[in-house]
Every structure is written in structure tokens, then in C-alpha cells.
MIRO-106181 format. One record per residue (C-alpha): residue number from 1; residue in three letters; x, y, z. Coordinates in steps of 0.001 Angstrom, whole numbers, plus 524288, in hexadecimal, padded with zeros to 5 digits. Layout:
<nodes>
NUM  ALA  X  Y  Z
...
</nodes>
This chain:
<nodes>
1  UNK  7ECDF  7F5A1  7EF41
2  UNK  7F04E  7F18A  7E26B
3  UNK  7E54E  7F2C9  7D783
4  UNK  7E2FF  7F605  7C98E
5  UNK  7D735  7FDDB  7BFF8
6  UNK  7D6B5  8020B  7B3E7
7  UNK  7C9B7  8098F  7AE50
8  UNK  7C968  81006  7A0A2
9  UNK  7C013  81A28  79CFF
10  UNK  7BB5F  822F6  79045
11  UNK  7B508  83008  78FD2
12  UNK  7B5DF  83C09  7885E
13  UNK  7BE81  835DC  77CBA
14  UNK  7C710  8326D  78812
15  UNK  7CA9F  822B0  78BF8
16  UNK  7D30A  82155  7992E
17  UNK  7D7A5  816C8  7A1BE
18  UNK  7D8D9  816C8  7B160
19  UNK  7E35C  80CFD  7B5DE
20  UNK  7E493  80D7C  7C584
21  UNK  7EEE9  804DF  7CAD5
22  UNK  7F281  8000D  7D925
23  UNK  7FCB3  7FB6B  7E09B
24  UNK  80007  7FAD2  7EFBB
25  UNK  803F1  80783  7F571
26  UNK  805C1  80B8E  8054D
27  UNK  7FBDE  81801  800BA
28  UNK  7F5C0  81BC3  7F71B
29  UNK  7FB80  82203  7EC34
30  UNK  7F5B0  825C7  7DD3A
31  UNK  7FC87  828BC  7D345
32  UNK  7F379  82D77  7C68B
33  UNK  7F75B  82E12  7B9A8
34  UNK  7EEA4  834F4  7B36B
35  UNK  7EFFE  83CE1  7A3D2
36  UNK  7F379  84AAC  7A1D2
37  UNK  7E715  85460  7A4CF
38  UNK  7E1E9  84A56  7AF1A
39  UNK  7E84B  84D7A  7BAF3
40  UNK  7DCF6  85413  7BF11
41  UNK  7D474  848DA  7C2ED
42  UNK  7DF0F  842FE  7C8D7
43  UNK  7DA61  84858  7D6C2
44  UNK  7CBAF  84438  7D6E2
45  UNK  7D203  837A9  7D36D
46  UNK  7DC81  83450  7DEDA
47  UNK  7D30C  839DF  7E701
48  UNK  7C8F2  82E62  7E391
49  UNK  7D483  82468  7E399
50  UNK  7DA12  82900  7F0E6
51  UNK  7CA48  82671  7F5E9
52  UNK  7CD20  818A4  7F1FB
53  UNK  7D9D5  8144F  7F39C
54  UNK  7E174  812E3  7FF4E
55  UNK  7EF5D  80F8F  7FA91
56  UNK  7F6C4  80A2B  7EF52
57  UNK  7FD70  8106C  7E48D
58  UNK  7F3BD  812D9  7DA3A
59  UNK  7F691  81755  7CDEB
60  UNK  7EA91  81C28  7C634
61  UNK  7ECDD  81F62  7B6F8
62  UNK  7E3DE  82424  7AEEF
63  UNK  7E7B8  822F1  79EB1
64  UNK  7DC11  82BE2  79521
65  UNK  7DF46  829D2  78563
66  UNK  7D639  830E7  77B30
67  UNK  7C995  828EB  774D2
68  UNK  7C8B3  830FB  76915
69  UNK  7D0EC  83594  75E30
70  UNK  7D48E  84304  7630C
71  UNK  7E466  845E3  76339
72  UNK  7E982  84494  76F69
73  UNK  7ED08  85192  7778C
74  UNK  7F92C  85634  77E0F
75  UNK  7FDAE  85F5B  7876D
76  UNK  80A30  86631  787BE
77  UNK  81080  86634  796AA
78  UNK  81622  87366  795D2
79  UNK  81CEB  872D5  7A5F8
80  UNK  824DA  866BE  7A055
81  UNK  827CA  86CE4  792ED
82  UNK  82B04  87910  79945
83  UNK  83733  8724E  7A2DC
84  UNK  83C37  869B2  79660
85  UNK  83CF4  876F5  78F50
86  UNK  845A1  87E32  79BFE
87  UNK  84D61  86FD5  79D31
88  UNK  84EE0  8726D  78D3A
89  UNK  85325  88025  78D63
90  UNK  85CBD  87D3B  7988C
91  UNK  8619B  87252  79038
92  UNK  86379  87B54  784A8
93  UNK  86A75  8846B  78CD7
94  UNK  87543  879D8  78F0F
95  UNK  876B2  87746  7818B
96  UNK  86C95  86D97  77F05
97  UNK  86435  86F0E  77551
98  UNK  854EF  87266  77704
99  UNK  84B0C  8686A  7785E
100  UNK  842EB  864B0  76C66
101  UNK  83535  86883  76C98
102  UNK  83173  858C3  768E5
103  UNK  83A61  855AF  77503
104  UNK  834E1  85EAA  77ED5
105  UNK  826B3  85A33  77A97
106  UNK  82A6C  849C6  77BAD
107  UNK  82F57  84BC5  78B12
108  UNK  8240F  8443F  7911C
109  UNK  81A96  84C87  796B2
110  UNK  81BA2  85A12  78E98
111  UNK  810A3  8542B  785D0
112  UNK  8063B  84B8C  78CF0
113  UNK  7F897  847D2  784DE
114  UNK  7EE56  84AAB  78BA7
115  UNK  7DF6D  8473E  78DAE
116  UNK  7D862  852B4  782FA
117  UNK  7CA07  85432  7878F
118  UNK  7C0FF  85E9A  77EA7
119  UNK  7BA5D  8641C  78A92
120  UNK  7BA7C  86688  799A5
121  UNK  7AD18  85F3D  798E3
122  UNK  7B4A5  85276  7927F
123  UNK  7BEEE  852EF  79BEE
124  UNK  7B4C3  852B1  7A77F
125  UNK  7AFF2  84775  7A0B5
126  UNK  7BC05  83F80  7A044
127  UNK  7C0DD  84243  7AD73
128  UNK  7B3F5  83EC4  7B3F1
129  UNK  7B5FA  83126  7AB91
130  UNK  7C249  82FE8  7AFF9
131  UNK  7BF2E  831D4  7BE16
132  UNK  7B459  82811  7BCEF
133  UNK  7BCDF  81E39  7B844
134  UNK  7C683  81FEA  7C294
135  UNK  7BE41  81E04  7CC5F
136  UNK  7BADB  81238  7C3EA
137  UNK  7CAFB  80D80  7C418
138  UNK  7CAEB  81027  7D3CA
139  UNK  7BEDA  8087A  7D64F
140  UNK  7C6BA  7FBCD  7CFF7
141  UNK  7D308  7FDF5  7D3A9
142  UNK  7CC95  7FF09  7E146
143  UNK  7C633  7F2A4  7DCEC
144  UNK  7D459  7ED41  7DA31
145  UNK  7DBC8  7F038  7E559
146  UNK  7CFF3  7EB28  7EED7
147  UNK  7D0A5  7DC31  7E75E
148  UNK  7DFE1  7DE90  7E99D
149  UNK  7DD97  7E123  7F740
150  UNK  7D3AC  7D36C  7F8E7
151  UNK  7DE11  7CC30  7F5A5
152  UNK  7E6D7  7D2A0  7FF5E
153  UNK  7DF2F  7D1F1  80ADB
154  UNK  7DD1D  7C205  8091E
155  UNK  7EC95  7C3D3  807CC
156  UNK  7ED7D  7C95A  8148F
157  UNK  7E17D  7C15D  81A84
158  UNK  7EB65  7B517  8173C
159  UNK  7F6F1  7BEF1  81F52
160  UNK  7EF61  7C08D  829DA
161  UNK  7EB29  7B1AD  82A60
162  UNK  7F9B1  7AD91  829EE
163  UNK  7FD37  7B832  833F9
164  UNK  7F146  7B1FF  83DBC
165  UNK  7F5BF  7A4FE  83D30
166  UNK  80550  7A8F8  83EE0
167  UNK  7FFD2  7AF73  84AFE
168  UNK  7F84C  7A47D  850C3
169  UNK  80481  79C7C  84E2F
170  UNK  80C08  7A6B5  854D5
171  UNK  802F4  7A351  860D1
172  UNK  80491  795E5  8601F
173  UNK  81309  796FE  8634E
174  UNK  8160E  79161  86F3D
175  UNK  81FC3  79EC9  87334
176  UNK  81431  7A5DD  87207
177  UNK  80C59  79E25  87D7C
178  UNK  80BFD  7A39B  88ABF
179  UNK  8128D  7971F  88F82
180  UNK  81CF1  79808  885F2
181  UNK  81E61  7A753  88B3F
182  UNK  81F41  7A33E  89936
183  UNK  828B7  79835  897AE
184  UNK  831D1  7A38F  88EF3
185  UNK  82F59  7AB70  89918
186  UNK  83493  7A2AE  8A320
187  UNK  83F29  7A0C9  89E1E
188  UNK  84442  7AF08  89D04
189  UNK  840BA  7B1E0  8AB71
190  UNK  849F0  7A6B7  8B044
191  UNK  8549D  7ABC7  8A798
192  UNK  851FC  7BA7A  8AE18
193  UNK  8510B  7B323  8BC51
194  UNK  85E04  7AD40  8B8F8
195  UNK  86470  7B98D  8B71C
196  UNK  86F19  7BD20  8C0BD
197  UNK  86CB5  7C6EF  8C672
198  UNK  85D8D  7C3ED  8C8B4
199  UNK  8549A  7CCA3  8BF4D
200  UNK  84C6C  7D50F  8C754
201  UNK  83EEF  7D39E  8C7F5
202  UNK  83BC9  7E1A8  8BF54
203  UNK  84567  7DCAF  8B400
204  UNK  83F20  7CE6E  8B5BC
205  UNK  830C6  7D3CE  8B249
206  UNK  83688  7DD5C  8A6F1
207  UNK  83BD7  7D149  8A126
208  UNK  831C0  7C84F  8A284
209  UNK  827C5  7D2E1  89C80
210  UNK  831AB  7D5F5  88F6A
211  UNK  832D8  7C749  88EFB
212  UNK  82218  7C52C  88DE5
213  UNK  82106  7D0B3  88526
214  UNK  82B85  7CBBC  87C6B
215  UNK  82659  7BDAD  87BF7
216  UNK  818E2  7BDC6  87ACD
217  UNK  81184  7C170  86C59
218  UNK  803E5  7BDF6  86E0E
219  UNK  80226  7CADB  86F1B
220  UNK  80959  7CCBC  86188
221  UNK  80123  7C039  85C6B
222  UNK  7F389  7C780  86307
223  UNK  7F7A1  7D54C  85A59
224  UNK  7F8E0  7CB03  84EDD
225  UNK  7E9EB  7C56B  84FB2
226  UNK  7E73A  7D4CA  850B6
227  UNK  7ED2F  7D8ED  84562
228  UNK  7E8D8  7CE1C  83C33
229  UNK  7DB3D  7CF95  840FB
230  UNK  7DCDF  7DF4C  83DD4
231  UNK  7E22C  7DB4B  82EF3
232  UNK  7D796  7D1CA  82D69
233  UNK  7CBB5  7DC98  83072
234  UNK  7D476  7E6B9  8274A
235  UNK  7D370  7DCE2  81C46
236  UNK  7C6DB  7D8A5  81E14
237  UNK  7C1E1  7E698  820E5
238  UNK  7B827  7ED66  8172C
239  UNK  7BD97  7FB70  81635
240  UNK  7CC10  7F92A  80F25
241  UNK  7D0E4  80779  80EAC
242  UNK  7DC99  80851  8170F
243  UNK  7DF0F  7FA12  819F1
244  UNK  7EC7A  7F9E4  8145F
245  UNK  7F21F  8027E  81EF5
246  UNK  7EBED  7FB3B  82AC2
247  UNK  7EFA1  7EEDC  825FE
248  UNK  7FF29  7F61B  8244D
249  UNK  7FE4B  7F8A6  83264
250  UNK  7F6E5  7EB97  83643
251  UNK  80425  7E653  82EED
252  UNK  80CF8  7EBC5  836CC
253  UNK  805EA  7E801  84266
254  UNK  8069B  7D939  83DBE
255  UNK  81602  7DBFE  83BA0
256  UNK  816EF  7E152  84A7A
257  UNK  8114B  7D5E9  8520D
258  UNK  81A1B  7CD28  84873
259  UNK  82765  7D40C  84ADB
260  UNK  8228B  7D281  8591D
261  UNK  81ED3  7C4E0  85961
262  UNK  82D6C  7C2C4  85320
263  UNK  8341D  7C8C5  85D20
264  UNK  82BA4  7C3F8  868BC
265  UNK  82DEE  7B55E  8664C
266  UNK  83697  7ACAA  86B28
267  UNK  8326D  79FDB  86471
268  UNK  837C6  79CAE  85652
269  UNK  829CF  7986F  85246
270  UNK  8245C  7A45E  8579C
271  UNK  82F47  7ACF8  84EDB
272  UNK  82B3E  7A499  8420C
273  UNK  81C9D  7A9B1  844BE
274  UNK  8211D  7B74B  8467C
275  UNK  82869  7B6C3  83A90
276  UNK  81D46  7B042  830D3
277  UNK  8157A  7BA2D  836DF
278  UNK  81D80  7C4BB  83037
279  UNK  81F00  7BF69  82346
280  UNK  81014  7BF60  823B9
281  UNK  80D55  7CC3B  8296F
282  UNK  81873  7D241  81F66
283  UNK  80F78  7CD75  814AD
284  UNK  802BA  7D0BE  81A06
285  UNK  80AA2  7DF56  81BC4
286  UNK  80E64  7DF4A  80CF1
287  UNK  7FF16  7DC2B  809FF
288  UNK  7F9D1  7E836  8125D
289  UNK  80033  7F16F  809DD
290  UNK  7F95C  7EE4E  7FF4B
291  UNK  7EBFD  7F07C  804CA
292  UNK  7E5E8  7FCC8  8051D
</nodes>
């Protein structure tokens, strides 16, 4: 989700510059900075922005400086002015003496410049440019944050390959083999049929059941081959909006059957698999958050 654009513009005796930056973000969040007198096209334009962005923290700037030689204008914020004055009279009142005129009018914000435009007609002008450019900005950093995201998904591709092949090793393990199972199993039902007093035959089944359940993961390993096969059509997939949340929960998924497989085995080689199978799964977690 992280992408860059910059467009620059001129119209009316007016030159500007869009700058709309990315970076990775659970939602989606804008934050515009736009000049004094501007605010009002500030709505047409998150509306556009929210129509193509999913998430990411976006900051979209816009910076307008005069072409010709006319003096720049300024408006007086008379709300701010108006507190300093009350916060200078209460001063006063405490012995203090009043705040200078030159003071008051230095505080950042009483005095802001601001865009001067001869005519209604001008300014219709200029903010139609200005919309057209940002649509312009969007368009690339749209551009931007879909080359950032073909990188990522042959990043992940390479997760999901490692995550595969940990699995098939996982089968490979001789604890995981029926065989294996039985002879395990074995084992605990002479140490039950050893007990004295005899376990009954009700406790003997219970046992024998938790004992299966707890020692067999292909079922774990067949989730697994699920999952990556559900990751690899979410990559590969042609409509992007929305991916970064499935592959979140596809993540988590992937981190279940792991913590399970952990737990479940009994062999030290089996464990090591289980454990690689994190690391890899952590990363391929830390990667989905940056898709949209």
C-alpha cells in the first residue's frame, strides 16, 4: 500500500502542486492538506479517493503559489485573534502588561495568505483544474501502489512455496504415518491395561479416542494445502479490492493449523517443521498487511 505522485498544474495566474503519499495502514485513512479558502473541494475529493483506495494512510497535499506579479493576499482569522485578545485582557488584569498589536498579529495562524481570484468565474476555473489534476495524482499513485503490490505478491508466492514444501516434509515424517500412529498407540493401551485396578472398558475407548485426536495432523497438514491453495487464487486473482483483509484472515488460519501441528506432535523432527512453519507464516502475516 505504499505509493507516491506528484502532478503540478497552472491556470488562472495560479501554479499548484498535488503530492499524494502512501504508506501501509489497517484502513483507510486521508488526511488533506489543503490552503486556506479550499476546504471546499475537499469533499468531492475524498469522495473520489475513498472510490479507489481501500486502505493505507494517505496523505494528499495540495501547495498553489501565484504566476503573476500581483501582491499576495491575506486574511485576518478574527475567532483566533478574538481568544488571544480575552487570554490578553485576563493577563492584563493580573498585572501583565497588554499584548502588542505586532505580537498578536505574528501568533501563527491570525494572518494566513491566501489564494486572491478576481472573479467567481476564475475560481470555477481553478478548482475544476485542480480537480482534474487530482484525479490525475490518484490515477498514479494508484499506478504506484499496484507495482508495490507485484512485487509483494511474488514475495508471498515464494511464502507460500516455502510453506508447501515444509508441509510435504511434515508428511514425510515417519510420526505422522498410520503405522507410526498404531505402534504409539500400542503402546499407551498396554500402559492403561497395566493399570491396577483394570481400566474399564468406557474409560479405555475415551482414552484411546483423545489419544488419535491428539496424535494425528494430517488433518492439520490437509487445512494447510487448503489454505495455500486459497492465498495462491487471492494473489493471482484479477479484482484486488479487498484482498488485504482475506489474506489477514487466511493468515491467521495458516497460524492455527501451525500452533496445532506444534502441539499435536510427538516427534522432535515433526516439532522443527512446526516451528519453520511459523517463522514462515509470521512473515507471510507481516506481508498481508501491506496489501490492499
Amino acid at each position: 500500500m505504499t505509493g507516491f505522485a506528484r502532478v503540478d498544474g497552472r491556470a488562472v495566474g495560479k501554479s499548484w502542486i498535488w503530492e499524494l503519499k502512501s504508506v501501509n495502514g489497517r484502513g483507510l485513512e486521508l488526511r488533506f492538506r489543503l490552503p486556506p479558502g479550499f476546504d471546499g473541494i475537499e469533499a468531492e475529493m475524498r469522495a473520489l479517493a475513498q472510490s479507489r483506495l481501500v486502505r493505507g494512510n494517505v496523505t494528499l497535499n495540495l501547495q498553489i503559489a501565484e504566476t503573476t506579479d500581483a501582491a499576495p493576499a491575506y486574511r485576518l482569522n478574527e475567532t483566533l485573534l478574538d481568544q488571544l485578545l480575552a487570554l490578553g485582557a485576563r493577563l492584563e488584569d493580573r498585572g501583565i502588561g497588554a499584548p502588542r498589536l505586532d505580537g498578536l498579529l505574528a501568533v501563527r495562524g491570525v494572518v494566513e495568505p491566501m489564494a486572491t481570484l478576481e472573479d467567481e468565474g476564475a475560481r470555477k476555473t481553478l478548482e475544476a483544474a485542480l480537480k482534474q489534476n487530482f484525479a490525475q495524482a490518484l490515477d498514479r499513485l494508484v499506478e504506484s501502489r499496484a507495482a508495490e503490490g507485484t512485487k509483494l505478491a511474488a514475495l508471498m508466492t515464494t511464502q507460500l512455496d516455502e510453506i508447501a514444501t515444509l508441509a510435504g516434509r511434515a508428511r514425510e515424517v515417519e510420526a505422522v504415518r498410520p503405522e507410526a500412529l498404531r505402534r504409539r498407540l500400542r503402546q499407551q493401551l498396554d500402559d492403561l491395561l497395566a493399570l491396577s485396578p483394570p481400566v474399564s472398558e468406557d474409560r479405555l475407548a475415551q482414552e484411546l479416542a483423545i489419544h488419535v485426536t491428539r496424535l494425528d495432523v494430517r488433518e492439520e497438514l490437509d487445512r494447510l494445502n487448503a489454505h495455500i491453495e486459497a492465498t495462491r487464487a487471492l494473489i493471482g486473482g484479477g479484482d484486488s479490492r479487498g484482498v488485504g483483509r482475506k489474506l489477514d484472515f487466511l493468515a491467521q488460519e495458516f497460524n492455527r493449523e501451525a500452533n496445532t501441528l506444534c502441539s499435536k506432535a510427538f516427534d522432535a523432527g515433526l516439532t522443527a517443521i512446526g516451528l519453520d512453519l511459523k517463522l514462515v507464516i509470521d512473515r507471510l502475516r507481516e506481508q498481508a498487511q501491506n496489501i490492499e
